[in-house]
CHARMM internal coordinates of N, CA and C (Angstrom, degrees):
IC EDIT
DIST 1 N 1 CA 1.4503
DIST 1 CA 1 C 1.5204
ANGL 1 N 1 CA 1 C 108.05
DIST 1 C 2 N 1.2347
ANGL 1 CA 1 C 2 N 116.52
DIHE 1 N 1 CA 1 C 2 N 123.14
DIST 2 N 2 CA 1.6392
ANGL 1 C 2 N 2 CA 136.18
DIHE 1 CA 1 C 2 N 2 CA -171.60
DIST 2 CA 2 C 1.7712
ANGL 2 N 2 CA 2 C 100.46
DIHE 1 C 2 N 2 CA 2 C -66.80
DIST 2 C 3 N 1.2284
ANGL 2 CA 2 C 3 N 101.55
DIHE 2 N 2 CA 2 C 3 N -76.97
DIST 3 N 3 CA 1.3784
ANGL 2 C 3 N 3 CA 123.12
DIHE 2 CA 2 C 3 N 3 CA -166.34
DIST 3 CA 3 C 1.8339
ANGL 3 N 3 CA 3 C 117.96
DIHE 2 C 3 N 3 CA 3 C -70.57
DIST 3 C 4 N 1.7483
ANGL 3 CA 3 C 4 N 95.56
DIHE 3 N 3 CA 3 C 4 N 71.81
DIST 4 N 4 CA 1.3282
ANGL 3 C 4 N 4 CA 96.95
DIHE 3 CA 3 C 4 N 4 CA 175.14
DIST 4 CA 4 C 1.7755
ANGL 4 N 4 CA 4 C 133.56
DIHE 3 C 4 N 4 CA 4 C -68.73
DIST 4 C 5 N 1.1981
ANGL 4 CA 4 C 5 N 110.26
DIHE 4 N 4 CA 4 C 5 N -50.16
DIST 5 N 5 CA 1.7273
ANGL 4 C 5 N 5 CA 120.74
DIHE 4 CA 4 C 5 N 5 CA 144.45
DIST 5 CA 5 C 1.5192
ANGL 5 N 5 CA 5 C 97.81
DIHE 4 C 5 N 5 CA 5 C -27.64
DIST 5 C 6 N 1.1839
ANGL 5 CA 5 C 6 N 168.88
DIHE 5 N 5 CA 5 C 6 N -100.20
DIST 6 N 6 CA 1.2237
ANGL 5 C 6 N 6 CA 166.87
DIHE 5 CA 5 C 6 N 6 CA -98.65
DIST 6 CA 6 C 1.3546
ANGL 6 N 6 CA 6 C 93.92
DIHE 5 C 6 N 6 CA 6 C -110.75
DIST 6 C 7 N 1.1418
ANGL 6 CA 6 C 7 N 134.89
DIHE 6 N 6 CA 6 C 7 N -40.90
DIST 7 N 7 CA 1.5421
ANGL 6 C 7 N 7 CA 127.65
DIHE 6 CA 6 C 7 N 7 CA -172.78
DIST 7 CA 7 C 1.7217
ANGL 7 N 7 CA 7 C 107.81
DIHE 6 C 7 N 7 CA 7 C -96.94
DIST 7 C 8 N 1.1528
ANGL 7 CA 7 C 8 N 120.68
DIHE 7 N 7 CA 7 C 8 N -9.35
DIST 8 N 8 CA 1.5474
ANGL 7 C 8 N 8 CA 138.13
DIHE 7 CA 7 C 8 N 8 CA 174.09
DIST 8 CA 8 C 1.7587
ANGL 8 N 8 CA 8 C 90.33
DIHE 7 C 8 N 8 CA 8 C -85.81
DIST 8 C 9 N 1.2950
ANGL 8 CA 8 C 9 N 126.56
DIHE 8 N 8 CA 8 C 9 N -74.54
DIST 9 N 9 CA 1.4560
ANGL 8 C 9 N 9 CA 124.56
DIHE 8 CA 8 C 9 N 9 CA 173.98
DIST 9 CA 9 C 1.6874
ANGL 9 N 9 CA 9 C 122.20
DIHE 8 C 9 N 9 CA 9 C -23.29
DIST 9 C 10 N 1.3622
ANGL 9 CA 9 C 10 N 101.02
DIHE 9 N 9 CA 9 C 10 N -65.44
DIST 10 N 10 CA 1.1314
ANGL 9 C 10 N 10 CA 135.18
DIHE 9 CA 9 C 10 N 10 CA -179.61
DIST 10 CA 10 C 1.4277
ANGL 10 N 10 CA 10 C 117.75
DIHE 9 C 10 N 10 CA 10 C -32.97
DIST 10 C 11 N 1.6181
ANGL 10 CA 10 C 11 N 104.78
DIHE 10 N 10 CA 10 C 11 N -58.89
DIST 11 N 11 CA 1.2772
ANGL 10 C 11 N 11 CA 135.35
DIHE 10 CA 10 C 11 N 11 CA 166.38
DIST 11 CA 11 C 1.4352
ANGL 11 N 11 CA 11 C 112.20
DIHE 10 C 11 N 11 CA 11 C -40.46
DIST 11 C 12 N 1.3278
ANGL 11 CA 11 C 12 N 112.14
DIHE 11 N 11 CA 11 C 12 N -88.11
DIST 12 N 12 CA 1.4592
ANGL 11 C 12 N 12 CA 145.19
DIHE 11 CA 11 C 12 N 12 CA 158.63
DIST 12 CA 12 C 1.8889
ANGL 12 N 12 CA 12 C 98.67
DIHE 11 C 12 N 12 CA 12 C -15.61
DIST 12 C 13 N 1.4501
ANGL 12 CA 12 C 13 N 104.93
DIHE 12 N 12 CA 12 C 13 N -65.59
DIST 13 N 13 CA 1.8192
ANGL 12 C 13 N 13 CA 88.30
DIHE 12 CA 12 C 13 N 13 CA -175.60
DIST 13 CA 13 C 1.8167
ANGL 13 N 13 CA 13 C 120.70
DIHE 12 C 13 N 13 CA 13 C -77.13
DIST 13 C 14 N 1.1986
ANGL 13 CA 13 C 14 N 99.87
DIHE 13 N 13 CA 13 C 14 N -19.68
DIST 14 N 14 CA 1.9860
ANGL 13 C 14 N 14 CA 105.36
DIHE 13 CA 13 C 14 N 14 CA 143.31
DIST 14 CA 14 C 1.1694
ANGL 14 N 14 CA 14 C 132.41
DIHE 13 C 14 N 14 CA 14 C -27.79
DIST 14 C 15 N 1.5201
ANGL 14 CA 14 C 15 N 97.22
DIHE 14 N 14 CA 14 C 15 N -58.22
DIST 15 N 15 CA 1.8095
ANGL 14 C 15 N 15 CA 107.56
DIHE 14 CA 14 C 15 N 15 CA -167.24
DIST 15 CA 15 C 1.7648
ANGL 15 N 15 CA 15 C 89.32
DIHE 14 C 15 N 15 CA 15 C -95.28
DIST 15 C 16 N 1.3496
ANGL 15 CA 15 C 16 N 121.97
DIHE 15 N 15 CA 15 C 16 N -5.53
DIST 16 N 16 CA 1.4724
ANGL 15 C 16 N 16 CA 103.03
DIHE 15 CA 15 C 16 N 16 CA 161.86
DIST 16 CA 16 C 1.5050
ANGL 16 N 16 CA 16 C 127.36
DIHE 15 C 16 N 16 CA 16 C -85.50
DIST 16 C 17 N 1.5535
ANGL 16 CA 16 C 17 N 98.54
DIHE 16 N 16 CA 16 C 17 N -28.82
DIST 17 N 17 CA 1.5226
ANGL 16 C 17 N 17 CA 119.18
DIHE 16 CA 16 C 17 N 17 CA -172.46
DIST 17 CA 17 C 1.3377
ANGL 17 N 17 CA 17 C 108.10
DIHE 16 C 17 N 17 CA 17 C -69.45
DIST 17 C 18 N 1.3395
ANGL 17 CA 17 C 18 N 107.78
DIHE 17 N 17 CA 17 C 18 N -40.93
DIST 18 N 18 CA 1.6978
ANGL 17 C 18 N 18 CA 119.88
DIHE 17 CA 17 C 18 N 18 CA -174.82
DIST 18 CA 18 C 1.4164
ANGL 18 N 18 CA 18 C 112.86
DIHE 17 C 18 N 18 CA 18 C -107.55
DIST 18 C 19 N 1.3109
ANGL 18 CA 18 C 19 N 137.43
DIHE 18 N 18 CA 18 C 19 N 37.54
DIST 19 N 19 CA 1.0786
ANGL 18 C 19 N 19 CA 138.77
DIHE 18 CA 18 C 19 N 19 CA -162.47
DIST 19 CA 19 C 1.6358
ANGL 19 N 19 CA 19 C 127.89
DIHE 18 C 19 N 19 CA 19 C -9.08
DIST 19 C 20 N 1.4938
ANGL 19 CA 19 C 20 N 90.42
DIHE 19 N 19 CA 19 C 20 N 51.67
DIST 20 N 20 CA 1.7420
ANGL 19 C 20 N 20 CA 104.37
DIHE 19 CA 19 C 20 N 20 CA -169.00
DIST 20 CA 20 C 2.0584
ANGL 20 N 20 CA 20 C 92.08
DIHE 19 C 20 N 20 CA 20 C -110.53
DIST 20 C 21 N 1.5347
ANGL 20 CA 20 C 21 N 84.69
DIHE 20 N 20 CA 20 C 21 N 179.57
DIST 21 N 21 CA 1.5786
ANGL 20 C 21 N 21 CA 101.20
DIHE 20 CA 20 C 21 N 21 CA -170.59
DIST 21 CA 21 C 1.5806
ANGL 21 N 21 CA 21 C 97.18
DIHE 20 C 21 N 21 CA 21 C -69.04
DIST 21 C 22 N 1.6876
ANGL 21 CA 21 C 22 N 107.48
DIHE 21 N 21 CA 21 C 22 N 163.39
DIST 22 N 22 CA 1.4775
ANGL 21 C 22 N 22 CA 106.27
DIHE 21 CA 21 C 22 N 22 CA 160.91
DIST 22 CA 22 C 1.5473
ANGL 22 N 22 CA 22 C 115.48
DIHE 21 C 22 N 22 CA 22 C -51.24
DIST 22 C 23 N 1.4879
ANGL 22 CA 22 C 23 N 116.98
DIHE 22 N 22 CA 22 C 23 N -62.56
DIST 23 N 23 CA 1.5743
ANGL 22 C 23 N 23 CA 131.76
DIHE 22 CA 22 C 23 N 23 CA 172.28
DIST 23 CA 23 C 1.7547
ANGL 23 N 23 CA 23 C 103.51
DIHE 22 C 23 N 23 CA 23 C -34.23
DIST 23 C 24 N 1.1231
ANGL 23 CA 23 C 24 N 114.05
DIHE 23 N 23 CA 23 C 24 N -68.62
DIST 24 N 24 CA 1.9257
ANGL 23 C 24 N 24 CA 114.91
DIHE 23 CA 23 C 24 N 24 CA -179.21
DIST 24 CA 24 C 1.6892
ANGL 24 N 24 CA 24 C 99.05
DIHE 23 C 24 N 24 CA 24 C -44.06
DIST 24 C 25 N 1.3116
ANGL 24 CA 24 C 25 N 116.20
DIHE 24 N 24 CA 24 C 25 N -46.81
DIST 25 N 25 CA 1.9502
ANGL 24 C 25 N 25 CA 118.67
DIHE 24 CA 24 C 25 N 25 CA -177.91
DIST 25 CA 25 C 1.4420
ANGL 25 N 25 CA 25 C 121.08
DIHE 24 C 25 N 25 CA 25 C -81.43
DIST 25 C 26 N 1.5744
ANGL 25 CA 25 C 26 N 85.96
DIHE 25 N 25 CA 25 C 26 N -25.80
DIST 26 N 26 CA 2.2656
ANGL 25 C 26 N 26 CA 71.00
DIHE 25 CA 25 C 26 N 26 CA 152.78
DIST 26 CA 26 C 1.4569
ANGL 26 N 26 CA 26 C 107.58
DIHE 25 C 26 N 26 CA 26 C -84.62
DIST 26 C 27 N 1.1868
ANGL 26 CA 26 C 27 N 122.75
DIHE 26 N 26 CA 26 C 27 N -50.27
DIST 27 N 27 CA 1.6562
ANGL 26 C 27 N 27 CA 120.20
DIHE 26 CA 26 C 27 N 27 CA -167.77
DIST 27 CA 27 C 1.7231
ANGL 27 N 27 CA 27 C 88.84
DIHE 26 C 27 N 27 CA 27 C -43.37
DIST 27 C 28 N 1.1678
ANGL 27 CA 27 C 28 N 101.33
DIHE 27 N 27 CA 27 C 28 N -63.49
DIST 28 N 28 CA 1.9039
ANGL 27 C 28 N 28 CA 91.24
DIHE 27 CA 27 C 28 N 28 CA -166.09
DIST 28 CA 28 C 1.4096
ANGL 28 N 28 CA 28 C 115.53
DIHE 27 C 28 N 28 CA 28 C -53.76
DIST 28 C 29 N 1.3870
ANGL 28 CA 28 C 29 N 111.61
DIHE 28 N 28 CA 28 C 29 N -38.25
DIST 29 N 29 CA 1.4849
ANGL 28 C 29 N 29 CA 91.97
DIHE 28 CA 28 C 29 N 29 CA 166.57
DIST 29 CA 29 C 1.1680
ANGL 29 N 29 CA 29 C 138.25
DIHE 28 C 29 N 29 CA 29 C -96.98
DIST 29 C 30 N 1.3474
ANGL 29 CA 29 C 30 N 132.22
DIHE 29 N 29 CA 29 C 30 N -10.02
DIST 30 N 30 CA 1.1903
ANGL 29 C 30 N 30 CA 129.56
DIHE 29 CA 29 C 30 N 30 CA 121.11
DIST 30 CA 30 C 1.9529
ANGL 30 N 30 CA 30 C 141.14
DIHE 29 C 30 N 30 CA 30 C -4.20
DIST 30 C 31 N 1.4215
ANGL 30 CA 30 C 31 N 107.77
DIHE 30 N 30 CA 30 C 31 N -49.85
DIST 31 N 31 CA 1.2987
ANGL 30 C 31 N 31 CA 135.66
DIHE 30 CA 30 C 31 N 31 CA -161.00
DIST 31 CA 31 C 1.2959
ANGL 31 N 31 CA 31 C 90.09
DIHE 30 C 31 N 31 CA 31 C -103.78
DIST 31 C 32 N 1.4623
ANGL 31 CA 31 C 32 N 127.71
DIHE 31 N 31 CA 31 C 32 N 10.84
DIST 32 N 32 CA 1.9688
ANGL 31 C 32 N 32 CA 102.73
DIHE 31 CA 31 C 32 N 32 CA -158.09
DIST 32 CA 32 C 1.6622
ANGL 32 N 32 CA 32 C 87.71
DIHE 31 C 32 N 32 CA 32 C -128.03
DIST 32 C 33 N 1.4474
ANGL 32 CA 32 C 33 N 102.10
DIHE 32 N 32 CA 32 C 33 N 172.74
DIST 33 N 33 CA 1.4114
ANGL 32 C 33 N 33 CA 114.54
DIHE 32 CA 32 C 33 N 33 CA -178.47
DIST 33 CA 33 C 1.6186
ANGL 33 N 33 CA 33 C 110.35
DIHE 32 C 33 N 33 CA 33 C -71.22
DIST 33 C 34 N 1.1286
ANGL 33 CA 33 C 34 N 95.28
DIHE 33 N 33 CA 33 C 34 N -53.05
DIST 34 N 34 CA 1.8995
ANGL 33 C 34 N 34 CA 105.58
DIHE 33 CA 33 C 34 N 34 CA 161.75
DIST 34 CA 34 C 1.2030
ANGL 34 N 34 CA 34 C 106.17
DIHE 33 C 34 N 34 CA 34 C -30.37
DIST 34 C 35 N 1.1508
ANGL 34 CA 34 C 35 N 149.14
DIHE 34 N 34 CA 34 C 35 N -57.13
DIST 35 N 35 CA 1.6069
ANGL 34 C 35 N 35 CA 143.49
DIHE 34 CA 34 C 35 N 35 CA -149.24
DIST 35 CA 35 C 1.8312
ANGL 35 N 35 CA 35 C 91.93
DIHE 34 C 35 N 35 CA 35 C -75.56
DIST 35 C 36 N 1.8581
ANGL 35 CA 35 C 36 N 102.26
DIHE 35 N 35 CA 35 C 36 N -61.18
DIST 36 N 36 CA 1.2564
ANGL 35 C 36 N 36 CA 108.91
DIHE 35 CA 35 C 36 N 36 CA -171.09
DIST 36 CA 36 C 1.9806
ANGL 36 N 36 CA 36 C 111.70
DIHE 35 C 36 N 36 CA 36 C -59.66
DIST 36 C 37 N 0.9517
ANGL 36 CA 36 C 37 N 114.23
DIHE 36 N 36 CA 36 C 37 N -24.36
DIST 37 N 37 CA 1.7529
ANGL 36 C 37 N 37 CA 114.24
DIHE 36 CA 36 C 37 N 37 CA -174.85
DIST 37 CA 37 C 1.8408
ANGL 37 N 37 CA 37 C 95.69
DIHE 36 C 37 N 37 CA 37 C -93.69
DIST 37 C 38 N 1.1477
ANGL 37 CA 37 C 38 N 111.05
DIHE 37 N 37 CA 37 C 38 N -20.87
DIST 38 N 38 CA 1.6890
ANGL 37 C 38 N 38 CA 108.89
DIHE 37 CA 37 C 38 N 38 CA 163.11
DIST 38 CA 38 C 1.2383
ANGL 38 N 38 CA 38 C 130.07
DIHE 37 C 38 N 38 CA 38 C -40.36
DIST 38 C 39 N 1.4601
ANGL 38 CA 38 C 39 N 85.19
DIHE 38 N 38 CA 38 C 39 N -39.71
DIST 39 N 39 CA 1.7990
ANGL 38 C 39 N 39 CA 115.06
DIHE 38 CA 38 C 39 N 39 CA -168.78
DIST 39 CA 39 C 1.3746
ANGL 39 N 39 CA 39 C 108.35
DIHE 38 C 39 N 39 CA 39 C -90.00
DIST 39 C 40 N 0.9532
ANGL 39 CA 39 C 40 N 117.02
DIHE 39 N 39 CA 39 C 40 N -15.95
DIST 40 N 40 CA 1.6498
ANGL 39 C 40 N 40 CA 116.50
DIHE 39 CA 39 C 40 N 40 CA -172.39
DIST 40 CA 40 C 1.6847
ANGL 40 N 40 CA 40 C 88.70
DIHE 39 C 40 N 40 CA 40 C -103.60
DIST 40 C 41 N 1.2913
ANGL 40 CA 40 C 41 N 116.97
DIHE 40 N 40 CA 40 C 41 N 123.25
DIST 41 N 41 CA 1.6504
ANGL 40 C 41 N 41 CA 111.25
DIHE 40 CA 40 C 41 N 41 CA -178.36
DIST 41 CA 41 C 1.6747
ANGL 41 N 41 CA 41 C 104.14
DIHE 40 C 41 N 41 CA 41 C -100.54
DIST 41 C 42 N 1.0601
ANGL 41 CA 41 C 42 N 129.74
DIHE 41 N 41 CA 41 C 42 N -2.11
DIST 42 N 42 CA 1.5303
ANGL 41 C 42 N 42 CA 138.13
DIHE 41 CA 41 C 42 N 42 CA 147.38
DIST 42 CA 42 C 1.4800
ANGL 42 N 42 CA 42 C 107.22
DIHE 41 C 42 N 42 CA 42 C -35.17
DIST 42 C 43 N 1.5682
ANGL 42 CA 42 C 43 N 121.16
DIHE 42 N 42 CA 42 C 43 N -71.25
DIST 43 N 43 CA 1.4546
ANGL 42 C 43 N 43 CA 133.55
DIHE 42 CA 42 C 43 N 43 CA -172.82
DIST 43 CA 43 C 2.0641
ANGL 43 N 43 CA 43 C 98.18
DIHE 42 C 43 N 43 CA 43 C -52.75
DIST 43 C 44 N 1.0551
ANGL 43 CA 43 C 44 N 131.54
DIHE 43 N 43 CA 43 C 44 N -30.62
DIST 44 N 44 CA 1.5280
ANGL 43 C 44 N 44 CA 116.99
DIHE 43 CA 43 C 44 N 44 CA 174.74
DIST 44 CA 44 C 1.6324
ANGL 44 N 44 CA 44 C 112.37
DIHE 43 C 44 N 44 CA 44 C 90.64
DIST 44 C 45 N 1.3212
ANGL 44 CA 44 C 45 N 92.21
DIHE 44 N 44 CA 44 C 45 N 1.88
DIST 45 N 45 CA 1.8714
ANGL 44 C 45 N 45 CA 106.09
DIHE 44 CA 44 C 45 N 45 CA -168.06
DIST 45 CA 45 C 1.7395
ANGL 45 N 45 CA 45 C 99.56
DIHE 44 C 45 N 45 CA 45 C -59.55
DIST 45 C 46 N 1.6028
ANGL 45 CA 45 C 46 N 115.14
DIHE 45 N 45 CA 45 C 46 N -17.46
DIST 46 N 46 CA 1.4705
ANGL 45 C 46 N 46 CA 120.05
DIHE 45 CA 45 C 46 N 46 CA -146.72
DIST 46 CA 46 C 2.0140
ANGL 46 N 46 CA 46 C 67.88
DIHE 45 C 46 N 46 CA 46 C -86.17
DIST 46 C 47 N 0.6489
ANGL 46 CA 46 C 47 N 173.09
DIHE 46 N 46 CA 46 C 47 N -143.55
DIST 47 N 47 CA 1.5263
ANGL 46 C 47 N 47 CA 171.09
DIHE 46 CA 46 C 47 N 47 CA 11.18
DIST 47 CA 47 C 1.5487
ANGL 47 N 47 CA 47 C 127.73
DIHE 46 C 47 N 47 CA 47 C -144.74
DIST 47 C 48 N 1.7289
ANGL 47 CA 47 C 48 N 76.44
DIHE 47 N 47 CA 47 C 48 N -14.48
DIST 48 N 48 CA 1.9451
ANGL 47 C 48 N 48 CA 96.37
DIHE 47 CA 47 C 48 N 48 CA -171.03
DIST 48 CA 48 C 1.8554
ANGL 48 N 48 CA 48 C 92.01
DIHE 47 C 48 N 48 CA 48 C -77.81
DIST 48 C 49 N 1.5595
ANGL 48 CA 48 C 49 N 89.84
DIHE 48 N 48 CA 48 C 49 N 170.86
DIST 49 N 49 CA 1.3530
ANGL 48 C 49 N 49 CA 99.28
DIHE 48 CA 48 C 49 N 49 CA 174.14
DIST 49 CA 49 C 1.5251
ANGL 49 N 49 CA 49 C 101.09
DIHE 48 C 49 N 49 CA 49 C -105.56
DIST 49 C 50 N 1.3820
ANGL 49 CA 49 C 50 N 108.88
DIHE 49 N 49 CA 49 C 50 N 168.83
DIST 50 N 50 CA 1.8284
ANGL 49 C 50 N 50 CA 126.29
DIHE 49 CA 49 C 50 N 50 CA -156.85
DIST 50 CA 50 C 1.5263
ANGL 50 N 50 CA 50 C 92.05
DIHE 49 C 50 N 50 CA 50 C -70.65
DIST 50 C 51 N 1.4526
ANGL 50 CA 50 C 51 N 128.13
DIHE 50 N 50 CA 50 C 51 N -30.13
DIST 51 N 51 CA 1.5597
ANGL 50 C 51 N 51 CA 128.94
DIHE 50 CA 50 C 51 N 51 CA -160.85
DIST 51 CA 51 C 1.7424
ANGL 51 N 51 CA 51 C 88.95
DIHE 50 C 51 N 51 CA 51 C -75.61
DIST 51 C 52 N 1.4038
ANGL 51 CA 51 C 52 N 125.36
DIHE 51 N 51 CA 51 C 52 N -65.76
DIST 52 N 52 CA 0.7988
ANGL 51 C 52 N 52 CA 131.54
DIHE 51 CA 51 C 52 N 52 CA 167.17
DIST 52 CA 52 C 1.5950
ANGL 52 N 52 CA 52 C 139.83
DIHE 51 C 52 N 52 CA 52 C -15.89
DIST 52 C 53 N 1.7686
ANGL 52 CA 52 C 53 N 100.41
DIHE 52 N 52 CA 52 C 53 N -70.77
DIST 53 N 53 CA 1.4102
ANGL 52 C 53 N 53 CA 106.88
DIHE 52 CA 52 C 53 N 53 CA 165.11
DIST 53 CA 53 C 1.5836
ANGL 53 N 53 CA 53 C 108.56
DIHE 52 C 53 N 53 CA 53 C -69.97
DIST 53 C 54 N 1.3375
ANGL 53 CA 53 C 54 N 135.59
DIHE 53 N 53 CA 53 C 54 N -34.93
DIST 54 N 54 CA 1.7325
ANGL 53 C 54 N 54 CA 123.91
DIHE 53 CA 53 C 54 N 54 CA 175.14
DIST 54 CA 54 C 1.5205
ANGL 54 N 54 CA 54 C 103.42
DIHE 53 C 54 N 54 CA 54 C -49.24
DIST 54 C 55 N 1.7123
ANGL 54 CA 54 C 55 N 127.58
DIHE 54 N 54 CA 54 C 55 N -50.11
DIST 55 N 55 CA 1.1421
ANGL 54 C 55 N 55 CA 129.03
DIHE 54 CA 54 C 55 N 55 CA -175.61
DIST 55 CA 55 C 1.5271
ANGL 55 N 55 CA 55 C 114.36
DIHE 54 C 55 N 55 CA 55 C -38.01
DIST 55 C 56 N 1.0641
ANGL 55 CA 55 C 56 N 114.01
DIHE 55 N 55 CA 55 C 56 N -44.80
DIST 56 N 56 CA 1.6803
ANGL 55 C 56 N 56 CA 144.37
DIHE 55 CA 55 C 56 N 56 CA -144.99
DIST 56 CA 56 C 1.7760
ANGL 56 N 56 CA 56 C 102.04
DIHE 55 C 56 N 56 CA 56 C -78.33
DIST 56 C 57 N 1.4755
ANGL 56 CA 56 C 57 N 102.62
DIHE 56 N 56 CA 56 C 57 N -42.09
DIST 57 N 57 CA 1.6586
ANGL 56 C 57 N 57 CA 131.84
DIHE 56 CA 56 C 57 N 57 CA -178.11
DIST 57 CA 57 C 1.6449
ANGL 57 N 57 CA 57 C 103.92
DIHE 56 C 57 N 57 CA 57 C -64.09
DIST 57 C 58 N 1.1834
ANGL 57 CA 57 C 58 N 109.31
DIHE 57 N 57 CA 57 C 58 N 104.12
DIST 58 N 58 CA 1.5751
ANGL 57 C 58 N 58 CA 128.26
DIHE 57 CA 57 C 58 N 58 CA 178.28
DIST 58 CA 58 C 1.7235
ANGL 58 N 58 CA 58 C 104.98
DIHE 57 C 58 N 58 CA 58 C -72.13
END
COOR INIT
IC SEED 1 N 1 CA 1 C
IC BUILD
């Protein structure tokens, strides 16, 4: 994954959205389809904003 700033962000508005730990908001994003379609830069996920992709995080 290229876009660390965006996946560091990303993270960060998780543990705001879900009022969970940083550690609980990487595991979740880590573990989520979002992380894996992140990676595929076909899917366009790289363009979203961090509020956005946290939304996305089940």
């Amino acid at each position: 994954m290229k876009n660390t700033a965006l996946v560091r962000m990303t993270i960060d508005e998780i543990a705001k959205q879900k009022n969970v730990s940083l550690d609980e908001a990487f595991d979740l994003f880590y573990n989520s389809k979002v992380c894996e379609m992140l990676s595929d830069t076909e899917t366009g996920l790289f363009t979203y904003a961090p509020q956005d992709l946290a939304e996305m995080v089940v």
